[in-house]
C-alpha positions as CSV (number, residue, x, y, z in Angstrom):
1,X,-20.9,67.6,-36.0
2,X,-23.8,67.4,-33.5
3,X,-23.2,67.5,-30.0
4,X,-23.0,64.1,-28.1
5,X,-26.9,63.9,-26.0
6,X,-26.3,64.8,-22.4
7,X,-26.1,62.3,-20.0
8,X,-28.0,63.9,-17.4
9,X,-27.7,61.3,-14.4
10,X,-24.1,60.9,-15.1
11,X,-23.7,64.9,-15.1
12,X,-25.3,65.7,-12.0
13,X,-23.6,63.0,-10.2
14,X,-20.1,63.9,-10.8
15,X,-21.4,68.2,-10.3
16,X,-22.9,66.8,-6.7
17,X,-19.3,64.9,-6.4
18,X,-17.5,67.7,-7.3
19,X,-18.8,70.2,-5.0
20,X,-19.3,68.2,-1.9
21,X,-15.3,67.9,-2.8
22,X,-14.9,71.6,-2.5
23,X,-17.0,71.9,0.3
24,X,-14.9,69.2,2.5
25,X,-11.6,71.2,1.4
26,X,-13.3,74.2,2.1
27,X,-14.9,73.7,5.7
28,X,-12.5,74.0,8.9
29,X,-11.4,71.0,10.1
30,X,-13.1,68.5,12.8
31,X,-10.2,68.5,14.7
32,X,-9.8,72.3,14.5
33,X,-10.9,74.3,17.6
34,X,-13.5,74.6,18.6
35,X,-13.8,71.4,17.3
36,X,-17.9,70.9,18.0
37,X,-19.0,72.8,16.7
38,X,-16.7,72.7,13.1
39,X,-17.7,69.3,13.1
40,X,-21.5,70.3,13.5
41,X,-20.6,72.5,10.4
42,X,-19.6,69.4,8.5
43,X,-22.4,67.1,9.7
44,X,-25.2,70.1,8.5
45,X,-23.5,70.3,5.3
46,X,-21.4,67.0,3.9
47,X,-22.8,63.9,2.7
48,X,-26.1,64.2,1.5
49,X,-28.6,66.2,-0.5
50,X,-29.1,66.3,-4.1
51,X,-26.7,69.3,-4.3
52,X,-29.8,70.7,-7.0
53,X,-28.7,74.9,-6.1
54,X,-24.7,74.0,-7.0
55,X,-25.9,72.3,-10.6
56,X,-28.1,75.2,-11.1
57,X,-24.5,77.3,-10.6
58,X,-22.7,75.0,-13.0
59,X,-25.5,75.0,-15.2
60,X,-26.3,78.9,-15.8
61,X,-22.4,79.3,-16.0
62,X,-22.0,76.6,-18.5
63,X,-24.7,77.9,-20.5
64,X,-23.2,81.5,-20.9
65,X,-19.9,80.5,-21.8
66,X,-19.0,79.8,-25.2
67,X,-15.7,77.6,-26.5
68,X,-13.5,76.1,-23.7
69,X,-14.4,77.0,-20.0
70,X,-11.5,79.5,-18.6
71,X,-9.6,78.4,-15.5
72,X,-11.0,81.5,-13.4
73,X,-14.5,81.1,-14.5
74,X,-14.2,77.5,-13.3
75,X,-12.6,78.2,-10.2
76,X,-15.3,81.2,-9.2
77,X,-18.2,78.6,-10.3
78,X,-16.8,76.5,-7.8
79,X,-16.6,78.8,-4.9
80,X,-20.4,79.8,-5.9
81,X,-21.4,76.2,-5.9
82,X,-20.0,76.2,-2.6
83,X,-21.5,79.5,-1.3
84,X,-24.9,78.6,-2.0
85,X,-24.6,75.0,-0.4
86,X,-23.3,76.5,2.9
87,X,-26.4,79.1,2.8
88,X,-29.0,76.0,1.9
89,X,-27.1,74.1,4.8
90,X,-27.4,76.9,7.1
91,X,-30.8,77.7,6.0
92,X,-31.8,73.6,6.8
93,X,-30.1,73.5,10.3
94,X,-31.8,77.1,11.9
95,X,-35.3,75.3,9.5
96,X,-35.1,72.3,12.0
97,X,-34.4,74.1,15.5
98,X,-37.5,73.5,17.7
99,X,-38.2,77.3,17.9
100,X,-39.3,77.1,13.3
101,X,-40.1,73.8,12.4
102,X,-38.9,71.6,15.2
103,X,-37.9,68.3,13.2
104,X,-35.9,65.5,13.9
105,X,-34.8,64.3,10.3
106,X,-32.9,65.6,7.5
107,X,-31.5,64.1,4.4
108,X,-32.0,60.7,6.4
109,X,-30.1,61.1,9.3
110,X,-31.0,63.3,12.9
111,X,-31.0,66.9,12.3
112,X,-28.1,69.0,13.6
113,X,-29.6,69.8,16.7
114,X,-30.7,66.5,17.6
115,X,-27.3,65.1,16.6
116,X,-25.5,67.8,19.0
117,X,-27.4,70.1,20.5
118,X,-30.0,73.1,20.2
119,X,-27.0,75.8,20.8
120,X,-24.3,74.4,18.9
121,X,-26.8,73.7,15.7
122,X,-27.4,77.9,16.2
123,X,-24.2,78.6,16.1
124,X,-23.1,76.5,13.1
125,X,-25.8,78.0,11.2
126,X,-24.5,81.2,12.3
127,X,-21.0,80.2,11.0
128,X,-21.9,78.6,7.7
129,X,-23.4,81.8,6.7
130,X,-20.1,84.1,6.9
131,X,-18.1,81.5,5.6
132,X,-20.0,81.5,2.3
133,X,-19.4,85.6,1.6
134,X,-15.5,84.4,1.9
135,X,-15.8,82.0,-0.4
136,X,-17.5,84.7,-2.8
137,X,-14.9,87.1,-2.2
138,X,-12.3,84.8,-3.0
139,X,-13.8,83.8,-6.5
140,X,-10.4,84.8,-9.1
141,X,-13.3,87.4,-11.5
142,X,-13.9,90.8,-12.1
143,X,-14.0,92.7,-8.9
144,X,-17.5,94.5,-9.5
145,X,-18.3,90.9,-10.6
146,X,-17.9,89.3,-7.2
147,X,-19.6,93.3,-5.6
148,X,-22.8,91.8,-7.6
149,X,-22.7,88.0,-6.8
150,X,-22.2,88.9,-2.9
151,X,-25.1,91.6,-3.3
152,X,-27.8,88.3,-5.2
153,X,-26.2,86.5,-2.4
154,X,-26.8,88.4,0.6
155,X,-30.5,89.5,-0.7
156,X,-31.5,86.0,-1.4
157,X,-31.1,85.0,2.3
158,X,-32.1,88.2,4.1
159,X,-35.8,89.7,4.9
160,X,-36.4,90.4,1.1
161,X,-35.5,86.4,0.4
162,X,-35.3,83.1,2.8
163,X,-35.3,84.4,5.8
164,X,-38.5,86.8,5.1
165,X,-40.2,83.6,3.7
166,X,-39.9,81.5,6.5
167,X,-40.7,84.3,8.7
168,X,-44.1,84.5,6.4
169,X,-44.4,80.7,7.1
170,X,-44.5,81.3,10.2
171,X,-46.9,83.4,10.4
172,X,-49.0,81.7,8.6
173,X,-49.4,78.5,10.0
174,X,-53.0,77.6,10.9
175,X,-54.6,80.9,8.4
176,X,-56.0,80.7,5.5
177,X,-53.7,82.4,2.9
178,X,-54.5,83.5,-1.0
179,X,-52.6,81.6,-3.8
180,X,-50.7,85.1,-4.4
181,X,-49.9,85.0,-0.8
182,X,-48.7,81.7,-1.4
183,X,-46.4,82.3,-4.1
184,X,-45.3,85.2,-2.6
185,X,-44.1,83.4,0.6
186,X,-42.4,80.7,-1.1
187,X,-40.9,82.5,-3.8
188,X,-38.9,84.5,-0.8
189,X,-38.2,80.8,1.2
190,X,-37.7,78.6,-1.5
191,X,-37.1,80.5,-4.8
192,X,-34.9,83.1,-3.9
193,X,-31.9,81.0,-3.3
194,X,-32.7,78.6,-6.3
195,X,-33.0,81.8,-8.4
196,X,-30.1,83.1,-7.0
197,X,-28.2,80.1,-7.2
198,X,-28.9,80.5,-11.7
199,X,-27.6,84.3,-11.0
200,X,-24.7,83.7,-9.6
201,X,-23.3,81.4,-12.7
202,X,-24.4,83.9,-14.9
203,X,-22.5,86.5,-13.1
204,X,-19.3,84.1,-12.4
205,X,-19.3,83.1,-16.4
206,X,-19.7,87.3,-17.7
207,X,-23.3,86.7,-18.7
208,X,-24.6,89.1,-21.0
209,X,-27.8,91.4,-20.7
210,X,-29.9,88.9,-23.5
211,X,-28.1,85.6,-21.3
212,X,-29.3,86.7,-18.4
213,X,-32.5,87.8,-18.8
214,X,-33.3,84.3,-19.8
215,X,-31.6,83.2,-16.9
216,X,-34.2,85.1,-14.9
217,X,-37.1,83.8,-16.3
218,X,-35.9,80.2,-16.3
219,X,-35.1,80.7,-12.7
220,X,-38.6,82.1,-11.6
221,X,-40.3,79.3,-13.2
222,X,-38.0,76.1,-11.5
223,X,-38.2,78.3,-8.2
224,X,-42.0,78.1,-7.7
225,X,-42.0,74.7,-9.7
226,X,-39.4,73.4,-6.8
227,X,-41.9,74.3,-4.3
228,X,-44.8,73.3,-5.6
229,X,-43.2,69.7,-6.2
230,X,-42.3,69.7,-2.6
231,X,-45.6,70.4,-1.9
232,X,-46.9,67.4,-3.5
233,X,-44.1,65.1,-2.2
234,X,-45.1,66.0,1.6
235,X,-48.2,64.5,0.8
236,X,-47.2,61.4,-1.8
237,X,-44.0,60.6,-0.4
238,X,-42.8,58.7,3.1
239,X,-40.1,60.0,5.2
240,X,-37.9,57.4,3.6
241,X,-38.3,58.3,0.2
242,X,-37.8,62.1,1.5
243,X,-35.5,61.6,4.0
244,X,-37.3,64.1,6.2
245,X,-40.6,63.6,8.1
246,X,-43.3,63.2,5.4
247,X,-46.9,64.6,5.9
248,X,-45.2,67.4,8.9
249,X,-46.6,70.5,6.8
250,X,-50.2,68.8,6.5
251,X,-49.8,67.8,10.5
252,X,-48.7,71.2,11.1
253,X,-51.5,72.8,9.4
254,X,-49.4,74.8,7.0
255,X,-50.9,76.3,3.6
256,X,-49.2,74.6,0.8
257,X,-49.8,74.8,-2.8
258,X,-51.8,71.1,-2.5
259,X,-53.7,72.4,0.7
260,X,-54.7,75.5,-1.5
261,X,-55.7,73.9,-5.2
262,X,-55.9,70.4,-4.6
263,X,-53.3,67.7,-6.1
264,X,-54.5,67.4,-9.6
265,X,-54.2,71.3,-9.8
266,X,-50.4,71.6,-7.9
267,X,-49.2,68.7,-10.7
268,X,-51.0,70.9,-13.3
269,X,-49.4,74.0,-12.2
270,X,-45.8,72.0,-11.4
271,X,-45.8,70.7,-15.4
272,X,-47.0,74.2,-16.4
273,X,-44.0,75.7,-15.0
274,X,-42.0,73.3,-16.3
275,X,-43.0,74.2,-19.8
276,X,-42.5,78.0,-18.8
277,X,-39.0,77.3,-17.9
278,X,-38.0,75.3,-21.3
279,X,-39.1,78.2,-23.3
280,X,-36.9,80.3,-21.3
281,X,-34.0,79.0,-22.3
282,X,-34.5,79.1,-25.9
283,X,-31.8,82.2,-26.2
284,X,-29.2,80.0,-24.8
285,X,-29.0,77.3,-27.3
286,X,-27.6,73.8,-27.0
287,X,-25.1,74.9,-24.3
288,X,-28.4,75.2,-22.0
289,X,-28.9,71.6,-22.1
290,X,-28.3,70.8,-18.3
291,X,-30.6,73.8,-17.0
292,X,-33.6,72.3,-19.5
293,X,-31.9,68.8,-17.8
294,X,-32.6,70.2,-14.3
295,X,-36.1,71.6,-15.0
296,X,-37.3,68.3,-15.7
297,X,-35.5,66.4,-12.9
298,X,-37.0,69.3,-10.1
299,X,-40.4,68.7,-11.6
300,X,-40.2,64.9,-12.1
301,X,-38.1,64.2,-9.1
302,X,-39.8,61.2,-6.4
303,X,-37.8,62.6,-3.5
């Protein structure tokens, strides 16, 4: 019998459900001293976001794993979700601070500094971060397999991953930068965590070598394709539709990927990759449905 067609929309809103779930069990307490700033830590990361890095998780996992899904595959998959949507939330929060990008909106609402203040927003960033590593340590797998999902982890955010991109982006601001340059900044901020995020479910779900080497390559292409997208929304988009301030990189004089080839070329390039990443999966089968799912909805995507 052929599989029933996947309901995409309905998929990735009860995967965003689910996690934001975890997450709430998960995080300390508002009440809980020192109550500010835990209930900064659960204004920088509950209710909102598209929760795109946690399907990517689910996704990859799903697609490695063949008959039923085993209780302690399910369970780690959940506290990877959960890891990478801390990092992303720390990563947005110390993003926002007026020392990097200095913006006042995030998913639609003030961002964590403006909502409490500059110190607090530092130090909940600072606490998200840990908090994630626990919840990788805790995942019910293979001990070397939770040694090699804290080691993606903990690369994706450090010097050789977000935090050396942004650092690049900073520097950056105002020059005039190759397209190489380009990718290579924002395949440290912005890929490495997406492309981590597909790692980690492979890992979780016992992915073999041929299962993840698709992985990989489906992950480089949505990780530059996410980027490039956002590239284009900065400049198509209103804050509204975004629910962060439109047009800042432009205003800000930052190289972008529509700054660089123009807009025709960044759609060109976004589609291109889009294709790239379809192809990848082709190793995977049917049971890579959501990941071909998500390649489309990160290109295609209005906000």
């Amino acid at each position: 019998m052929k599989p029933a067609a996947l309901d995409f929309p309905a998929w990735l809103q009860e995967r965003a459900e689910h996690v934001e779930a975890c997450l709430d069990e998960l995080l300390p307490l508002p009440d809980e001293e020192p109550a500010r700033l835990h209930e900064a830590m659960r204004y920088a990361t509950l209710g909102g976001g598209k929760r795109v890095r946690a399907a990517l998780v689910y996704a990859a996992g799903q697609a490695c794993v063949s008959g039923g899904m085993p209780v302690a595959v399910s369970t780690g998959l959940d506290c990877a979700a959960a890891a990478i949507e801390l990092i992303h939330a720390y990563s947005l929060v110390h993003d926002d601070l007026p020392c990097m990008d200095d913006d006042t909106l995030r998913r639609g609402r003030p961002t964590t500094h403006v909502r409490f203040d500059e110190a607090t927003a530092m130090l909940a960033g600072d606490a998200l971060q840990p908090l994630a590593f626990e919840l990788l340590s805790e995942m019910p797998i293979a001990p070397a397999l939770v040694v090699q999902a804290s080691r993606i982890l903990a690369r994706a955010a450090g010097s050789r991953g977000m935090a050396g991109g942004q650092a690049i982006d900073l520097y950056s601001v105002g020059r005039s930068i190759s397209r190489e340059q380009l990718q290579t900044m924002h395949s440290l901020k912005t890929g490495a965590l997406l492309v981590a995020s597909v790692a980690l479910g492979g890992v979780v779900a016992g992915a073999s070598s041929v299962q993840r080497s698709a992985l990989d390559s489906y992950a480089a292409a949505v990780g530059l394709a996410f980027q490039v997208v956002d590239d284009i929304l900065d400049v198509t988009a209103d804050s509204k539709q975004l629910g962060k301030t439109a047009g800042k990189d432009a205003a800000d004089n930052k190289p972008t990927y529509v700054s660089l080839l123009g807009l025709d070329e960044a759609r060109a390039l976004a589609e291109s990759l889009r294709g790239d990443a379809h192809k990848a999966l082709a190793p995977l089968g049917e049971s890579a449905a959501p990941l071909a799912a998500l390649a489309d909805f990160i290109v295609l995507r209005d906000r």
